[in-house]
C-alpha positions in Angstrom: 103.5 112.7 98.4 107.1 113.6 98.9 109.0 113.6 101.8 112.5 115.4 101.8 115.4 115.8 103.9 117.9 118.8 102.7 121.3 118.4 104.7 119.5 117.4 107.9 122.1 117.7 111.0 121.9 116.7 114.7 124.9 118.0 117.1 124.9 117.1 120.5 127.8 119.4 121.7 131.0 118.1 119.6 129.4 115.2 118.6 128.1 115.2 115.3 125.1 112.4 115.3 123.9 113.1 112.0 126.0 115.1 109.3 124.1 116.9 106.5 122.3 114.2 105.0 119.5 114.7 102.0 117.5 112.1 100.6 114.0 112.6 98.6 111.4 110.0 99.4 108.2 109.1 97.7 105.5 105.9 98.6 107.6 102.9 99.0 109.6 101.0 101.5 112.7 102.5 102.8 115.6 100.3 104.5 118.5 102.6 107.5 121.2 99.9 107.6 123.8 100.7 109.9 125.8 99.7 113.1 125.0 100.8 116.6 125.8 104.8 117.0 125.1 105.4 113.0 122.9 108.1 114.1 120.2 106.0 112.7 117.6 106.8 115.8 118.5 110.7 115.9 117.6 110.2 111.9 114.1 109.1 112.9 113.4 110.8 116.0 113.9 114.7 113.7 112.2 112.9 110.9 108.7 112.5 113.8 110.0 116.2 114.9 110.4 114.8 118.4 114.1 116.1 118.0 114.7 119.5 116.8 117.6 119.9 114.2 120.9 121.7 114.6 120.6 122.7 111.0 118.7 121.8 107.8 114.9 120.9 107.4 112.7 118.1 106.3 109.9 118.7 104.0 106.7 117.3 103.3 105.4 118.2 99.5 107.4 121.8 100.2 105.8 122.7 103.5 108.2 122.2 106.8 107.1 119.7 109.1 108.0 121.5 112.1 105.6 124.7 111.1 102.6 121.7 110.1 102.2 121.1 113.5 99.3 118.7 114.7 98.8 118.0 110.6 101.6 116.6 110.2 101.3 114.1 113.8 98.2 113.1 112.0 99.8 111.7 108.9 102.9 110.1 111.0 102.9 106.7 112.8 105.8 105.6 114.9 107.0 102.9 116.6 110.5 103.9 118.8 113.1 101.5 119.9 111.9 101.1 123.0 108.3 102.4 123.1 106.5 103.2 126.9 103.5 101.1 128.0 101.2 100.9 131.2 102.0 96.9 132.3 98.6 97.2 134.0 96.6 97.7 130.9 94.9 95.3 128.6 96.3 95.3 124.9 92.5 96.2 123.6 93.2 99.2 126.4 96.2 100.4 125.8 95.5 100.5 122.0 92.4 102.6 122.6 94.6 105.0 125.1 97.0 105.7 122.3 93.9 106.1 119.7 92.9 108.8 122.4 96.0 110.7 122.4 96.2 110.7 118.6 92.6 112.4 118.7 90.5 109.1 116.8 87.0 109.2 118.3 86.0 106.4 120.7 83.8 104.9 118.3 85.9 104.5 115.7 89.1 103.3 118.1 87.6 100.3 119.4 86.7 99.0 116.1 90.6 99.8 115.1 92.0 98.2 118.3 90.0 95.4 117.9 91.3 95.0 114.0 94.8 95.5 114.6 94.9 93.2 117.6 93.4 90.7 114.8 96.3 91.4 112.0 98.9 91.1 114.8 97.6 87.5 116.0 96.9 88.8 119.8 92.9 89.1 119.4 92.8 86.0 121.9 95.0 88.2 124.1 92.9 91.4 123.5 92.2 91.2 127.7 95.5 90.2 128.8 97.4 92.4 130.9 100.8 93.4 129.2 103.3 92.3 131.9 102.3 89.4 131.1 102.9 89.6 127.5 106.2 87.9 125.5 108.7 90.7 124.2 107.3 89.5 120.9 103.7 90.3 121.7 105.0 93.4 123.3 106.6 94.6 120.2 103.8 93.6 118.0 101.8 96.1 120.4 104.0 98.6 119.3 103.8 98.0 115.9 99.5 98.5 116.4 99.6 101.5 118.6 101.5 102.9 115.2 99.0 101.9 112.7 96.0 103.3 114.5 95.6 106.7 112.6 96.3 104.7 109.6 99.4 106.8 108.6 100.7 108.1 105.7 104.3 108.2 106.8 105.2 105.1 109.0 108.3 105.0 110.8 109.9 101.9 112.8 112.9 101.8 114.7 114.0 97.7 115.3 110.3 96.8 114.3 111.0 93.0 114.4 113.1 92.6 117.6 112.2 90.1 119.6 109.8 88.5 117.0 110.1 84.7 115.8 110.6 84.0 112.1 106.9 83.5 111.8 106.3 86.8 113.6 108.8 88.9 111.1 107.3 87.0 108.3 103.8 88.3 109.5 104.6 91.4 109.5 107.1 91.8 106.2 103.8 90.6 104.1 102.1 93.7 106.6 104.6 96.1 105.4 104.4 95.4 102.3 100.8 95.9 101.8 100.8 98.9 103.6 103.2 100.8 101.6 101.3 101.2 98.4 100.7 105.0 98.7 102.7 105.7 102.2 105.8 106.4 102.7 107.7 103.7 105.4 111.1 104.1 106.8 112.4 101.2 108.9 115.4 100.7 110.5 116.9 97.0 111.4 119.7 94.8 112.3 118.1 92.3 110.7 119.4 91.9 107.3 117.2 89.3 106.0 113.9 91.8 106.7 115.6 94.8 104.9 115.7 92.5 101.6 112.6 91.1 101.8 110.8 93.8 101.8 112.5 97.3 101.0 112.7 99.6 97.9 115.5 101.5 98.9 118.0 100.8 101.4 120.6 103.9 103.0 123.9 102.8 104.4 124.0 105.3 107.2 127.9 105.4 109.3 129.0 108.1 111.5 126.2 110.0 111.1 126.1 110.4 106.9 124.2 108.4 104.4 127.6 106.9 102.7 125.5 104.7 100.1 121.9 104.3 98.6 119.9 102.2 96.1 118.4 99.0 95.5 119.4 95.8 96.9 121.2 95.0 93.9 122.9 98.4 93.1 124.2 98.5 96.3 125.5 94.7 96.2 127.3 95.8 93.5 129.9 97.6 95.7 130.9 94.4 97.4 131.2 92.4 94.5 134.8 91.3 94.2 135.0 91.2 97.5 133.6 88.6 98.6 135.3 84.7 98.8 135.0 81.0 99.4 137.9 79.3 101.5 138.5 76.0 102.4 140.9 75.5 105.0 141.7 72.7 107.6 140.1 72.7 111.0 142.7 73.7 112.7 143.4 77.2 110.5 140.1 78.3 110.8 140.4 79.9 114.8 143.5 81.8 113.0 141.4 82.9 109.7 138.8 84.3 112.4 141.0 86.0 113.9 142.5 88.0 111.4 139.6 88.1 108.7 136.0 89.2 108.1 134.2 85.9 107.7 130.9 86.2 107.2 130.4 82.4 107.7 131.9 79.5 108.0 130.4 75.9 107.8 132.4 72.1 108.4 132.1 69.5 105.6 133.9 67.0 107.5 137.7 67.9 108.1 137.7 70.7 106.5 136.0 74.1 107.2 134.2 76.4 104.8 134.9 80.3 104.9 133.1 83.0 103.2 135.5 85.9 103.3 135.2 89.9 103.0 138.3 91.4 101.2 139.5 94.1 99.2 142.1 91.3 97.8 142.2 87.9 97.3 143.0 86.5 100.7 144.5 83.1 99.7 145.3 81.7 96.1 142.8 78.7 96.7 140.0 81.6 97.6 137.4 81.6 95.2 135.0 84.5 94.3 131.5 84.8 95.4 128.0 86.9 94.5 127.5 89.6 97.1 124.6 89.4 99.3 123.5 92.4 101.0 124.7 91.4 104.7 128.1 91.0 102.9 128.0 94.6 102.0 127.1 95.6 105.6 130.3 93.6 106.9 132.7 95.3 104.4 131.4 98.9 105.9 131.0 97.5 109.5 132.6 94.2 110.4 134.4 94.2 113.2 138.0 93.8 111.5 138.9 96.4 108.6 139.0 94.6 105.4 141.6 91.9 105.2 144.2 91.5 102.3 146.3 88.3 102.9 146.8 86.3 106.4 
């Protein structure tokens, strides 16, 4: 199974959302790392063919997924960023709604409600209405309603929001599992989930895919860029102002600074190995890359 995107491009107007980008993917776990307005949710919602293109195609084994119609819907799951629920239904019920409008017989979507609402850790809440369910429980909702039809091609937009750490660890080890012959694409803030569990991560800004790889193939483009400065209390408010710092910790007078920039920022700087949130704040912290206060 290959799914393929060939110079795939949203306008909206003169706005360009997304801006010929092409990728092949095959089974595995696929990271979309970018900041807010990447173009990230346009990506996914013409990747479901919810959105229509303004130019390019996406392919599954050859065949347009537009022209598969209903064939395709049956091999896609998906979870939006914000996905609609009735508050007056149970979680067992809603479950077995959206079995209903996938087209899973009744017999078969109560046994698949029943086990989903197991793997998410809400079976004890399996007749609880959901307005009165946590935005974690909500979102692990979502996550079931888009593993009912057992997909081949999964797609999740902010899967873990609102989950605790024992949530997103739940459902990394989920993921993971699941991938062995499917094809999932999810997109995430949260760095920590994209390198746990991803075999490819894209670097999506403005609308173009401006890097992909591995975890460590893409570190490698923020290595040398990356420092350690220790600095006196009252410098740090100034380095933080001027600087990228990616964190900062006290060890008792003195303050700790890891540092993103092109050039050493301070002769008593030392380098550090890249992590893969570093990369993100070279391409999207909030200052441009710092040289020297």
């Amino acid at each position: 199974m290959e799914l393929s995107l060939d110079r795939l491009t949203k306008h909206y107007g003169n706005k360009i959302a997304v801006d010929h980008v092409s990728a092949d993917l095959k089974p595995g776990v696929y990271g979309l790392l970018g900041a807010n307005g990447a173009g990230k949710t346009t990506l996914m919602r013409m990747l479901c063919a919810i959105l229509e293109s303004t130019s390019g195609e996406v392919l599954l084994d050859g065949e347009e997924i537009t022209a598969m119609g209903a064939a395709y819907r049956d091999l896609l799951g998906y979870l939006p960023q914000d996905f609609g629920y009735y508050p007056n239904y149970t979680s067992e019920e809603f479950l077995r709604y959206i079995a209903a409008l996938k087209g899973i017989p009744r017999h078969q979507a109560g046994k698949k409600a029943k086990e989903l609402l197991e793997m998410m850790g809400l079976a004890h809440a399996a007749k609880k209405k959901l307005k009165a369910f946590s935005g974690g429980m909500k979102q692990r909702v979502g996550i079931a309603q888009a593993l009912l039809n057992n997909p081949k091609i999964l797609i999740l937009d902010e899967p873990t929001a609102g989950l605790d750490p024992k949530e997103r660890v739940r459902f990394r080890n989920l993921i993971s599992d699941y991938a062995e012959n499917r094809i999932v694409i999810l997109s995430t803030h949260i760095v920590s989930d994209i390198e746990a569990i991803t075999d490819q991560v894209f670097l999506m800004k403005k609308g173009k895919f401006i890097l992909q790889g591995t975890i460590p193939e893409l570190t490698l483009h923020a290595q040398d860029k990356v420092w350690e400065l220790v600095v006196p209390q009252n410098e740090s408010r100034r380095w933080q102002d001027t600087a990228t710092v990616a964190n900062l910790r006290h060890e008792g007078p003195q303050v700790v600074l890891r540092i993103i920039s092109d050039t050493k920022p301070s002769e008593a700087a030392v380098p550090c190995c890249a992590t893969l949130e570093d990369l993100y704040l070279y391409y999207f912290g909030d200052k441009e890359t710092s040289s020297a206060i």
